[in-house]
N, C-alpha and C positions, 0 to 999 in steps of 0.2 A: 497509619503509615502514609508518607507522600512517597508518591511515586514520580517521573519524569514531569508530565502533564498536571496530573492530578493527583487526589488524595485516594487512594486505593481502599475501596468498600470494605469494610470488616466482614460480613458473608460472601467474598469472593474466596474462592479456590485460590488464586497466588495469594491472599492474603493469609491465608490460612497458612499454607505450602513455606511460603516467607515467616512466619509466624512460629512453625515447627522447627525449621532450620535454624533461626536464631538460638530459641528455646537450648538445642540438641550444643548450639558449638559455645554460645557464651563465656562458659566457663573455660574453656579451653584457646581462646582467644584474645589478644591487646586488644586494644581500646582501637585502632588504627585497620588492624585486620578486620575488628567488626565494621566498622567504616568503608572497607571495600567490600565484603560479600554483601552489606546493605545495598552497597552502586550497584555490584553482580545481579542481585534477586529483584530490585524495583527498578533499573535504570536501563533493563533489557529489554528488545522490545523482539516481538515474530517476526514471522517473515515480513519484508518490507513488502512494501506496496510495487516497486519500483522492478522488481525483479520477478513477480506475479506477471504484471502488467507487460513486462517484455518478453514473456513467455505467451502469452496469448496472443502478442502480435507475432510474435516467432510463428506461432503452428499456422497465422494466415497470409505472412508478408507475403505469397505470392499472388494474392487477391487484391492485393492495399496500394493504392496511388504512393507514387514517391511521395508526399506532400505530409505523408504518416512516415515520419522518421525519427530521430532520436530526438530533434527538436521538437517535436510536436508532442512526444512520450513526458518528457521534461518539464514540457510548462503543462501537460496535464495533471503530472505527479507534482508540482508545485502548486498547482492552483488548488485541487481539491487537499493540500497542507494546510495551506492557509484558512481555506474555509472550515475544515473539522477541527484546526488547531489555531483560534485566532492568536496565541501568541506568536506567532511563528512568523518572522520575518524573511520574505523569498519577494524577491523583484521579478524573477523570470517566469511570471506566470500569465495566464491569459488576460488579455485586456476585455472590454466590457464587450466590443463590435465584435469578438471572436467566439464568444459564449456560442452561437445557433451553431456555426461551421463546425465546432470542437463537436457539439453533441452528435449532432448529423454525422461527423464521420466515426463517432465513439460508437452510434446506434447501429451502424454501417458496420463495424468491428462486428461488434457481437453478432449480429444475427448471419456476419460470415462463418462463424466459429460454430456455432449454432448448427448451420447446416451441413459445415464441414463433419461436424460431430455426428449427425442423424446420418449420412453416406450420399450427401448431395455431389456429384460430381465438379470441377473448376469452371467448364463450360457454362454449365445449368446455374450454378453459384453468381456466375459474373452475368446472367443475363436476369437474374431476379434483385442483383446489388449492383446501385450504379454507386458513384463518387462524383 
């Protein structure tokens, strides 16, 4: 079976899962409906990346330089697209001189989140993370 990306593994779970659901409706379905529950079951994808990644900067934007806003959320979810998905064409992603800055403040995210999470206070927080 292809999926979106790629050909989706025969011992995977959605394969299987896909595989059963066919099986069960087939016969009870046009040529046309099976064509849509196919998009439905391989053409769907989890949670995106995009709305993970804005929730984590949610529970710290009050730690985070303005300079982490939705532009900078944007071309990080576009760049690491392109890199796991070479087919994927997106223009608005980090250029080559922006790589060190992106990580430096990506590493700076986490290990806010991180402390926020262990019961580090905003004070103590901003005086162990700079930007």
């Amino acid at each position: 079976m292809k999926g979106k990306n790629a050909i989706i593994h025969k011992e995977s779970r959605r394969y299987k899962w896909a595989q059963m659901i066919f099986e069960k409706t087939v016969s009870c379905l046009s040529k046309s409906e099976q064509n849509e529950l196919e998009q439905a079951l391989l053409y769907s994808k989890g949670t995106q990346l995009k709305p993970r990644f804005e929730k984590l900067i949610e529970e710290v934007k009050d730690l985070l330089p303005n300079s982490v806003n939705n532009d900078f959320i944007e071309k990080i979810i576009n760049t690491r697209n392109v890199i796991t998905h070479p087919n994927t064409n997106e223009d608005y992603i980090l250029n080559n001189n922006e790589y060190e800055d992106a990580i430096y403040k990506l590493t700076q995210i986490i290990r806010s989140f991180l402390l926020r999470r262990i019961g580090v206070n905003n004070p103590e927080i901003k005086k162990i993370i700079s930007f």
